[in-house]
N, C-alpha and C positions, 0 to 999 in steps of 0.2 A: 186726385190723380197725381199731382205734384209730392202730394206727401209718401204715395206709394213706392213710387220711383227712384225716390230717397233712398227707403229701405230697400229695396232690392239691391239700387248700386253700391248701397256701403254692404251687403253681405257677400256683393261681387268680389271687392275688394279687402273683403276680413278672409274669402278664398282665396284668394289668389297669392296672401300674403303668407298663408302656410304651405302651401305645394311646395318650394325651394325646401323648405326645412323638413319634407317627408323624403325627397329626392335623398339630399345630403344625408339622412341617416342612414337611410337603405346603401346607399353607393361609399360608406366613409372607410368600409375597410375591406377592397375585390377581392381577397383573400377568402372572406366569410359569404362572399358570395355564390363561392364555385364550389363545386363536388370536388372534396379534399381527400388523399388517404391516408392514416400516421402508422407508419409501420419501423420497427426493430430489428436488427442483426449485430454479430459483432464477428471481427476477425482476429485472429490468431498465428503467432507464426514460432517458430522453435527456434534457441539458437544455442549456442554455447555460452555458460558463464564464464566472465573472466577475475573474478575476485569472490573472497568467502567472508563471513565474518566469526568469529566464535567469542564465546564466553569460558574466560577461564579464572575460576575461583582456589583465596585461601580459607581456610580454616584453621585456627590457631585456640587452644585453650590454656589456662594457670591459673595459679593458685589467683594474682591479682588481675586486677583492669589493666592498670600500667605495663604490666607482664606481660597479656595476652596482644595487647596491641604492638607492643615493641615487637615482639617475637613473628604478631602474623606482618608487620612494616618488613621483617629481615630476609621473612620466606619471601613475600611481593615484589622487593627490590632484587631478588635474585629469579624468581620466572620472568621479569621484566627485562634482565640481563641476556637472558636465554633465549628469548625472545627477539633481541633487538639482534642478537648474534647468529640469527638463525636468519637475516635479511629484513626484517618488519620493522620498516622505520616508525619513530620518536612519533612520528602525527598520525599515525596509524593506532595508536593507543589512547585507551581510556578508559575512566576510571570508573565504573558505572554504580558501586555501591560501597559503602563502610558500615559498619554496624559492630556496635560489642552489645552484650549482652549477659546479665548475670546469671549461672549454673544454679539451681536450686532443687533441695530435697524434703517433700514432704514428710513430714512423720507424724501420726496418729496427735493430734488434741495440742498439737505446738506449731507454731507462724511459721511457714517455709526458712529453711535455714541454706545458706548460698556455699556450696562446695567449691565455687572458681568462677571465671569469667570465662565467656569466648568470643573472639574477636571474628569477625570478616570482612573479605573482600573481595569484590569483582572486577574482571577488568574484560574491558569489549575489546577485541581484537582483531582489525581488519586486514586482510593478507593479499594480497594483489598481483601473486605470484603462485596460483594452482598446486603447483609441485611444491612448495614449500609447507603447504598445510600439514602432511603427516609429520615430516621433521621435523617442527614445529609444535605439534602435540607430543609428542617426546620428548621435546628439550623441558617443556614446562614442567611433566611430571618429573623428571629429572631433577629441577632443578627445586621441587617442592611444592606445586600443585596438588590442590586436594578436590578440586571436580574442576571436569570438563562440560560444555554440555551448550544447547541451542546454535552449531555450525548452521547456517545458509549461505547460500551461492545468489551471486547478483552478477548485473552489469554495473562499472565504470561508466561508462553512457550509454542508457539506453532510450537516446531518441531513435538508431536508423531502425533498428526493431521496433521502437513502435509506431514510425512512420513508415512501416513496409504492414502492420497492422493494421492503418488505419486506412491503407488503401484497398486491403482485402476486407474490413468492414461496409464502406461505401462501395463497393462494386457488390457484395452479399446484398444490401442496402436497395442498389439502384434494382439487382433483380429480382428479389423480391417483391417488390414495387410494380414494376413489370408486369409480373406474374399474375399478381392480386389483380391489378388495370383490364388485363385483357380476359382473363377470367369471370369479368363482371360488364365487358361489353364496353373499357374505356378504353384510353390509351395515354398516356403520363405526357404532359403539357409542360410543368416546371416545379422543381423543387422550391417550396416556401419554407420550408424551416431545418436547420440539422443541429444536431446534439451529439454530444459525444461526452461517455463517462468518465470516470477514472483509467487510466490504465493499470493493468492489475501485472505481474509478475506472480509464476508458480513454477515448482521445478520439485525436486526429490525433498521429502518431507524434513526437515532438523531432525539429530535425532534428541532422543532426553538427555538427560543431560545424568552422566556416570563419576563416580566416583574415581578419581586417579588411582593407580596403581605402579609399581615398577613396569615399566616396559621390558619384554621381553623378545619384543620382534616388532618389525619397522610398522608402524599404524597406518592403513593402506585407506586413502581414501577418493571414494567416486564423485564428482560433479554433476554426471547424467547434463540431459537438458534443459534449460530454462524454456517455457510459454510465457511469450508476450501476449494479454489481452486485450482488446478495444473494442468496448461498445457502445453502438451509437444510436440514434432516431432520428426518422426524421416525417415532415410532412410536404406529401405531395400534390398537387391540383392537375385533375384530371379531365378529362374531356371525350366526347365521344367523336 
């Protein structure tokens, strides 16, 4: 009888020593306890850009390397002249590519044979002053530009656009949430989790980018709109 009794109370006691650890696993995180919902939206708002950037390229060829590159350094430093005189300051400029490259011509049964070099260069160009972009594509070809090409429009700062985004994301957010909740017989208790992606900028497409030419009349150019985007996620716990 004694020996019975034993065994029963040490099986008492091997139970009672794992109850706490089944408790704690089920309770370790209330979150995954409860009827969750994870839903997506994002918000958008329009505004006006205030600065553009463009890419304005030389092109220069000769007989030599030495040649090509002097000649496309003389055209560079005078679009850069035109440039800076046309209001577009020194730190606004840069230099985004250099390249020479030798000219060569096939001929039937013999090694390419090199007729000249030609040299390029790009420079990125940021404008900060709307109204100065067309006179400013002018001055360049003027001044010996041989393509223009990839202008976009941005903002200088754009956090209050995308914090006037990110509040029409989470209000889309909350009622969507909402919606889903009551739709299914709940009603939304507290938001457990939010996320929120990149913000995206979009606005009138660049266009490609064109070969310079003499100017003939003043180069009329649109900004249109910018859309600020933000989108976000989030999870909610719900309740009946």
């Amino acid at each position: 009888m004694k020996h019975s009794f034993a065994t029963i109370l040490a099986a008492l006691l091997l139970a009672s020593a794992a109850i706490p650890a089944f408790a704690q696993t089920v309770s370790a995180d209330p979150a995954f306890n409860a009827t969750t919902l994870s839903v997506a939206a994002s918000g958008e708002v329009k505004t006006t850009p205030d600065m553009a950037t463009i890419t304005v390229g030389v092109d220069t060829t000769a007989s030599s390397a030495g040649q090509a590159m002097s000649a496309n350094a003389e055209r560079m430093s005078r679009v850069i002249a035109a440039l800076k005189a046309a209001g577009v300051e020194a730190r606004d400029l840069q230099t985004s590519s250099l390249n020479l490259s030798p000219q060569t011509v096939a001929e039937e049964g013999k090694a390419p044979r090199v007729t000249g070099y030609q040299a390029s260069s790009q420079l990125n160009v940021t404008v900060r002053d709307l109204t100065r972009i067309g006179p400013a594509a002018d001055a360049v070809v003027a001044a010996g530009a041989t393509n223009i090409g990839q202008i976009s429009f941005g903002l200088s700062n754009s956090l209050a656009a995308e914090n006037a985004a990110r509040l029409a994301a989470v209000k889309a957010l909350q009622d969507k949430a909402a919606l889903y909740a009551q739709a299914s017989g709940y009603h939304v208790t507290r938001l457990v989790n939010l996320t929120e992606g990149a913000p995206e900028e979009s606005g009138p497409r660049p266009f490609r980018p064109m070969m310079a030419m003499r100017a003939v009349a003043p180069t009329p150019i649109e900004a249109g709109d910018l859309t600020v985007h933000i989108d976000v996620s989030g999870v909610f716990e719900l309740a009946r």
